[in-house]
PDB file of N, H, CA, C and O in Angstrom:
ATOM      1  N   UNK A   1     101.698 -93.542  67.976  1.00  0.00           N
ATOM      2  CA  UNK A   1     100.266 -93.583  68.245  1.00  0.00           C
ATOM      3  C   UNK A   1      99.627 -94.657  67.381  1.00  0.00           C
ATOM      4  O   UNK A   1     100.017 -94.785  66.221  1.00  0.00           O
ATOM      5  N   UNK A   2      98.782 -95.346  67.815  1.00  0.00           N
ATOM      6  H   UNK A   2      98.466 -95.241  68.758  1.00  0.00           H
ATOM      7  CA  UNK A   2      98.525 -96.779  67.606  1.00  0.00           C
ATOM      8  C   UNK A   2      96.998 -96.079  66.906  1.00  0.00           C
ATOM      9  O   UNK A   2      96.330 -95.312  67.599  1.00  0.00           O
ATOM     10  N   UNK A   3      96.436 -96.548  65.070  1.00  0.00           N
ATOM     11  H   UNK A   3      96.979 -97.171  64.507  1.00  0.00           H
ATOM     12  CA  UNK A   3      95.162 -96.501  64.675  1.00  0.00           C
ATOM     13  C   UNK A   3      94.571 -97.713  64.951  1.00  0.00           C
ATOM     14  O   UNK A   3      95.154 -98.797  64.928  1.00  0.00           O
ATOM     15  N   UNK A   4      92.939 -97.450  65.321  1.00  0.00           N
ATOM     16  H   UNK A   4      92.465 -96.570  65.340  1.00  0.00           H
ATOM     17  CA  UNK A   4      92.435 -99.183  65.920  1.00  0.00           C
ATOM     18  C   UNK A   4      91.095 -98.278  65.247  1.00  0.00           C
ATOM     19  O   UNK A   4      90.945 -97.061  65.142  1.00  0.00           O
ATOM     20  N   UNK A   5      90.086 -99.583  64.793  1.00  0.00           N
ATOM     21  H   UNK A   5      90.208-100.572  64.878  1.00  0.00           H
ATOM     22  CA  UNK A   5      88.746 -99.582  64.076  1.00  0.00           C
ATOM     23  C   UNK A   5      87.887 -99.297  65.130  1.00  0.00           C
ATOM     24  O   UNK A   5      86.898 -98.580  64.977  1.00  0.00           O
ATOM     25  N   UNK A   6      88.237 -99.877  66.337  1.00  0.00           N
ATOM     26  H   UNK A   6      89.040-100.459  66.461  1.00  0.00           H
ATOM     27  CA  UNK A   6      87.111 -99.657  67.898  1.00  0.00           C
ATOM     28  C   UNK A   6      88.333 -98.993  69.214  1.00  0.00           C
ATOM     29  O   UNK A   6      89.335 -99.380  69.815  1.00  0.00           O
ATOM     30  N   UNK A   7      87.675 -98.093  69.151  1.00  0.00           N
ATOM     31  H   UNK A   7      86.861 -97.779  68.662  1.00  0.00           H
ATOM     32  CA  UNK A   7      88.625 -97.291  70.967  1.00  0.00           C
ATOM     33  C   UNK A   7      87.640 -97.700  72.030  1.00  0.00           C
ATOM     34  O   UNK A   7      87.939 -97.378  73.180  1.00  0.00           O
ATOM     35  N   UNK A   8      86.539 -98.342  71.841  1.00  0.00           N
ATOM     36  H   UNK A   8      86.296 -98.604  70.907  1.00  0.00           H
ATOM     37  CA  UNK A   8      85.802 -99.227  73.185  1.00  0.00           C
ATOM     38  C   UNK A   8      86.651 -99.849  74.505  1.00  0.00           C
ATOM     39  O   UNK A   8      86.492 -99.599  75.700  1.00  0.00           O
ATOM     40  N   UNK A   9      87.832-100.958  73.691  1.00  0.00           N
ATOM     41  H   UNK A   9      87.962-101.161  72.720  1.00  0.00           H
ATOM     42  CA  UNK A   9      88.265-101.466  73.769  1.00  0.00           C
ATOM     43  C   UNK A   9      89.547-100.525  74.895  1.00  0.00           C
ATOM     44  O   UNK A   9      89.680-100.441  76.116  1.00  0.00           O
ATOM     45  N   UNK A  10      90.105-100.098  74.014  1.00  0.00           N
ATOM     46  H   UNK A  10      89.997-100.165  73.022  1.00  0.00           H
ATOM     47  CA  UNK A  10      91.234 -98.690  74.588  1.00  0.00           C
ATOM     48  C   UNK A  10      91.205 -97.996  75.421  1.00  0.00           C
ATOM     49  O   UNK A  10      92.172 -97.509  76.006  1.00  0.00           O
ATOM     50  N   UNK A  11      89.528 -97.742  75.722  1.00  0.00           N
ATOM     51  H   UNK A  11      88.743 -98.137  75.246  1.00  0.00           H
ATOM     52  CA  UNK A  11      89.326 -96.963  76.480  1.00  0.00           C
ATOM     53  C   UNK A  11      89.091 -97.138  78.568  1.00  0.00           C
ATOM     54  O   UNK A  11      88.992 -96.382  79.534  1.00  0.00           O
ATOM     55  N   UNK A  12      89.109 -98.908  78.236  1.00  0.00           N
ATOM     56  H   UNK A  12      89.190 -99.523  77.451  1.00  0.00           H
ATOM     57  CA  UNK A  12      89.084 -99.562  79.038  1.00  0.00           C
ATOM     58  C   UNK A  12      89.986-100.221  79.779  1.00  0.00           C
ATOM     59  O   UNK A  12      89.817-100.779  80.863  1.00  0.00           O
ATOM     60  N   UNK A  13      91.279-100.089  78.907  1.00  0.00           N
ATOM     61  H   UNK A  13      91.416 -99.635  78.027  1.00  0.00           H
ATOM     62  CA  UNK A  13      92.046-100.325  79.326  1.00  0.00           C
ATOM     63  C   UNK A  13      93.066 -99.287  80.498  1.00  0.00           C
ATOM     64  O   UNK A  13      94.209 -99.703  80.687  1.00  0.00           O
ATOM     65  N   UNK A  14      92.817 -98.524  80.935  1.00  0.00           N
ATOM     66  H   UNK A  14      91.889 -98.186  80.782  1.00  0.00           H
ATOM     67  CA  UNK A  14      93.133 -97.716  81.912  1.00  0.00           C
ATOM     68  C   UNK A  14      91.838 -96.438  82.849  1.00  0.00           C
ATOM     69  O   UNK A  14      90.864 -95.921  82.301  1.00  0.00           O
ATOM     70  N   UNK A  15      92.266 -96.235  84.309  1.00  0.00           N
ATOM     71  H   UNK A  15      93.057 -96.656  84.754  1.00  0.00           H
ATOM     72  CA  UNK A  15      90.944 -95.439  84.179  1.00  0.00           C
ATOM     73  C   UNK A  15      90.962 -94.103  83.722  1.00  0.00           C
ATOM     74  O   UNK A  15      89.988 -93.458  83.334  1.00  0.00           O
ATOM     75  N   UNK A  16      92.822 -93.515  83.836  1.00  0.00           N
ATOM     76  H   UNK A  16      93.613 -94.039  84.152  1.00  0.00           H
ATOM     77  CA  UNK A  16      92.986 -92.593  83.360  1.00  0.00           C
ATOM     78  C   UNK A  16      92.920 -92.134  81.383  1.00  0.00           C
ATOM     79  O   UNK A  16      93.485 -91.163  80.881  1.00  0.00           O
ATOM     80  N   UNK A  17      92.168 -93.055  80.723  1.00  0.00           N
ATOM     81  H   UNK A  17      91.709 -93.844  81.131  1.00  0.00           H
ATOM     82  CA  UNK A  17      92.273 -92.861  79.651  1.00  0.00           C
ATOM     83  C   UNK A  17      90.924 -91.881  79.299  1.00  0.00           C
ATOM     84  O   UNK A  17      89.934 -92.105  79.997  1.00  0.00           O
ATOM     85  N   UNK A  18      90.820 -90.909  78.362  1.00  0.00           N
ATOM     86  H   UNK A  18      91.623 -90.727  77.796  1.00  0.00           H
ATOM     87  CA  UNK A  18      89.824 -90.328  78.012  1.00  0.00           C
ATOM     88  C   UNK A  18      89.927 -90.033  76.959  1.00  0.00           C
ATOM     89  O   UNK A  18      90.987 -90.047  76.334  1.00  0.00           O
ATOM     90  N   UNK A  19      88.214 -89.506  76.277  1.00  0.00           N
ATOM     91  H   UNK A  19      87.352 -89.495  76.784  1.00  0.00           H
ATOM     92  CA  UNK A  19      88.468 -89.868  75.045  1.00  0.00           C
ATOM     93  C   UNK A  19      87.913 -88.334  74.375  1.00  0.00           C
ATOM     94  O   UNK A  19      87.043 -87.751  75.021  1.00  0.00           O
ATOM     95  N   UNK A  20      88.319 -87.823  73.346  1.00  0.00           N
ATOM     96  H   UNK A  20      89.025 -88.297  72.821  1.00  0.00           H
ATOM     97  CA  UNK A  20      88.491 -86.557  72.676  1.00  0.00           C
ATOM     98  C   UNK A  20      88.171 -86.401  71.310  1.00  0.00           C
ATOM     99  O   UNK A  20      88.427 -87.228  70.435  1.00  0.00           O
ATOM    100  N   UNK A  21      87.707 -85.513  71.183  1.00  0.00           N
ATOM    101  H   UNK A  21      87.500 -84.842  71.894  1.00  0.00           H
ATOM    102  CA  UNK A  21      87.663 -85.354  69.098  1.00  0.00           C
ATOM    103  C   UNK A  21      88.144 -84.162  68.745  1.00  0.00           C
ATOM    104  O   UNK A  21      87.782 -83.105  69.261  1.00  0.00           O
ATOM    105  N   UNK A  22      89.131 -84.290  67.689  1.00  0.00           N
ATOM    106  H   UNK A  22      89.425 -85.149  67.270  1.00  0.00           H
ATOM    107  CA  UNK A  22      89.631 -83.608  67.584  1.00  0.00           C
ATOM    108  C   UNK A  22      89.859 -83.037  66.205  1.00  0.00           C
ATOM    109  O   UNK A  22      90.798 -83.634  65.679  1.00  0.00           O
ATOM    110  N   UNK A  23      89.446 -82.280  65.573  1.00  0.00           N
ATOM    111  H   UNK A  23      88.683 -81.795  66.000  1.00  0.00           H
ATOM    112  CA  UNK A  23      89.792 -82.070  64.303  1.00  0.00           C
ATOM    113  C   UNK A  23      89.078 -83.270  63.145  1.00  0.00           C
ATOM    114  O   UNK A  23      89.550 -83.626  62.066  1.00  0.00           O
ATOM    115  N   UNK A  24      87.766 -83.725  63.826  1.00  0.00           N
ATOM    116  H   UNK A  24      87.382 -83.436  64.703  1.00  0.00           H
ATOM    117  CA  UNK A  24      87.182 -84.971  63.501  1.00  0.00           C
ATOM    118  C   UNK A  24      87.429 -86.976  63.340  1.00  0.00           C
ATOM    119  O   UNK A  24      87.126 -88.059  62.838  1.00  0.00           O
ATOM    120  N   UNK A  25      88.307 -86.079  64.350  1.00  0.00           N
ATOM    121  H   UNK A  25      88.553 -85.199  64.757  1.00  0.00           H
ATOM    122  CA  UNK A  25      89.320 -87.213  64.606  1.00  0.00           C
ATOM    123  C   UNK A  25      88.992 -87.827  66.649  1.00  0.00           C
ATOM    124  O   UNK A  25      88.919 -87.200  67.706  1.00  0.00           O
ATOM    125  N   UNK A  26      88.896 -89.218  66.301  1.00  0.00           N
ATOM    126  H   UNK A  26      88.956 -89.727  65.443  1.00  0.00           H
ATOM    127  CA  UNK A  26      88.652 -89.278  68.129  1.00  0.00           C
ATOM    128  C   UNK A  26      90.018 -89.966  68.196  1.00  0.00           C
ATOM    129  O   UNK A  26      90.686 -90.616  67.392  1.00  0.00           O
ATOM    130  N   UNK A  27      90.179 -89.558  69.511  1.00  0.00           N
ATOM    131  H   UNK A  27      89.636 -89.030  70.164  1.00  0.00           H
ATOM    132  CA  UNK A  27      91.647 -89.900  70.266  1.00  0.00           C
ATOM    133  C   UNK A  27      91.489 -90.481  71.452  1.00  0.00           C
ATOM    134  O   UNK A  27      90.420 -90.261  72.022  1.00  0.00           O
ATOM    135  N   UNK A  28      92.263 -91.157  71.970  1.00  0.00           N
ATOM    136  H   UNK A  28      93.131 -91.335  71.507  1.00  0.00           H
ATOM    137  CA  UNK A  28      92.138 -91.598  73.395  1.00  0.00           C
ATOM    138  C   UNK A  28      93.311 -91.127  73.930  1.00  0.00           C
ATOM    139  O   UNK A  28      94.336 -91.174  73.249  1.00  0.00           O
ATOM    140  N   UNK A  29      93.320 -90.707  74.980  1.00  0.00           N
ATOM    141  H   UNK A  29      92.488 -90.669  75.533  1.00  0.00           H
ATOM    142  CA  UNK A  29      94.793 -89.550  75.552  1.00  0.00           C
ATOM    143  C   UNK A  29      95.091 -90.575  77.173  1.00  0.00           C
ATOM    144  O   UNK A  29      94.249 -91.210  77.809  1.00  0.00           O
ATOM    145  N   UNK A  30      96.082 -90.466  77.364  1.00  0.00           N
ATOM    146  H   UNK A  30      96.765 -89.951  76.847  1.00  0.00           H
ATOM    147  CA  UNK A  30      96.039 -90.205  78.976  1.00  0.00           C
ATOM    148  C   UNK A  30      97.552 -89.905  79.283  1.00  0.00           C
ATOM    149  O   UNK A  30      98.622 -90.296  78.815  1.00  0.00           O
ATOM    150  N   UNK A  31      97.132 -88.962  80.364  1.00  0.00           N
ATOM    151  H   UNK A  31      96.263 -88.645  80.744  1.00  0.00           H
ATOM    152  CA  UNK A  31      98.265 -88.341  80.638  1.00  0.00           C
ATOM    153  C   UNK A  31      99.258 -88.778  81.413  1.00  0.00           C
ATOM    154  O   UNK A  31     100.419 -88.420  81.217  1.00  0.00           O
ATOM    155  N   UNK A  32      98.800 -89.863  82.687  1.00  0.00           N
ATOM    156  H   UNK A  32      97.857 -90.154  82.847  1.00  0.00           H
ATOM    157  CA  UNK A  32      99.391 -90.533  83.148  1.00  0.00           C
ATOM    158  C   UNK A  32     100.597 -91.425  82.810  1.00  0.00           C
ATOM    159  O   UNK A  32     101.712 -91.539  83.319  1.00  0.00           O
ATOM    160  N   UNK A  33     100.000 -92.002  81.803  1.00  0.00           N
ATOM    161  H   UNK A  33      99.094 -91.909  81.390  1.00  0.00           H
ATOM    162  CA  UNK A  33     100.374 -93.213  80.798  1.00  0.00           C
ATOM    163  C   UNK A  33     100.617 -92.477  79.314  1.00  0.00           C
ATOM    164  O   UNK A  33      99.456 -92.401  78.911  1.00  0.00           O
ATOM    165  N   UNK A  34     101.113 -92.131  78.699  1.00  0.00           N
ATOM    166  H   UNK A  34     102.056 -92.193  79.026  1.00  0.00           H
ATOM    167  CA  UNK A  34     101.380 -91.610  77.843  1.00  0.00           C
ATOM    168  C   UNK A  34     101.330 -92.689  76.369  1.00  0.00           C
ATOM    169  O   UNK A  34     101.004 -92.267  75.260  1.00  0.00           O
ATOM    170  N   UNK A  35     101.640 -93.821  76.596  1.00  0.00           N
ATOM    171  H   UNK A  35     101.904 -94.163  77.498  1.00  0.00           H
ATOM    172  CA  UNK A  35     101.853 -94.828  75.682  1.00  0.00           C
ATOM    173  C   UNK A  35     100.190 -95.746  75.092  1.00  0.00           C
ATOM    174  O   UNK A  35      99.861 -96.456  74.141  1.00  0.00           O
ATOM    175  N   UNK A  36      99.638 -95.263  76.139  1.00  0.00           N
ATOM    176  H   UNK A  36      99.906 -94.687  76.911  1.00  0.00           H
ATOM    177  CA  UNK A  36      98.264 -95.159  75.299  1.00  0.00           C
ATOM    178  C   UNK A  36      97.289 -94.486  74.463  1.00  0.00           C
ATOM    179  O   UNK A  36      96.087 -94.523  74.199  1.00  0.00           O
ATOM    180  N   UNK A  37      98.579 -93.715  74.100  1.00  0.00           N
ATOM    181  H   UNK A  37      99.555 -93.685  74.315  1.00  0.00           H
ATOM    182  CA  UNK A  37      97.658 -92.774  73.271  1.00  0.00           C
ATOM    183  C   UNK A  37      96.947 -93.563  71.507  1.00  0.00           C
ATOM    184  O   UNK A  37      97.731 -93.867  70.608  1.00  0.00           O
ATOM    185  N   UNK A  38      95.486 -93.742  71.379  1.00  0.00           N
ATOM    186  H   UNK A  38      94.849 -93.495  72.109  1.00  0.00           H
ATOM    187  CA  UNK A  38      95.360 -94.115  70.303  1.00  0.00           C
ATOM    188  C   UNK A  38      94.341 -92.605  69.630  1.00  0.00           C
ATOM    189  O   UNK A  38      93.850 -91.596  70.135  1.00  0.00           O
ATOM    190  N   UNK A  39      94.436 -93.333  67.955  1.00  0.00           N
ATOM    191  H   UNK A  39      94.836 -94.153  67.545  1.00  0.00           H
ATOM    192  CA  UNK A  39      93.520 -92.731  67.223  1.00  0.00           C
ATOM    193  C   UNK A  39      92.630 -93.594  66.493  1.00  0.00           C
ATOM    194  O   UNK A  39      93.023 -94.733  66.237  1.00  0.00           O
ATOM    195  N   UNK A  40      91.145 -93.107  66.009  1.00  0.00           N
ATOM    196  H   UNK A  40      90.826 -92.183  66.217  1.00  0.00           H
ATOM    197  CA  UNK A  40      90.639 -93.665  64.950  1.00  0.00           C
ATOM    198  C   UNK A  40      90.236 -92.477  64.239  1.00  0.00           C
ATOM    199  O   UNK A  40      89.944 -91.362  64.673  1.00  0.00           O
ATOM    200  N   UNK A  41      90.288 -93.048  62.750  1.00  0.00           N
ATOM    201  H   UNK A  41      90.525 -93.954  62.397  1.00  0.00           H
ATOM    202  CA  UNK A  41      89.911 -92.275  61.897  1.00  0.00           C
ATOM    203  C   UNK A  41      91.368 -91.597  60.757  1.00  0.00           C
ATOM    204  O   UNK A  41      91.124 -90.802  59.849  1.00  0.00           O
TER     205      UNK A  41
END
């Protein structure tokens, strides 16, 4: 899982990507694609 300063970016890159917080933590998931999973924070 890839940390990045901006998930703007990440989040755009697929349409199946969405984005989550988790434990104060945001994530970008997708289930489709699995290899995009990022975090910040």
């Amino acid at each position: 899982m890839k940390v990045r300063q901006s998930l703007k970016s990440a989040k755009n890159r697929d349409r199946n990507c969405q984005l989550v917080r988790r434990r104060g933590k945001l994530y970008i998931i997708n289930k489709k694609n699995p290899r995009l999973k990022t975090r910040q924070g």
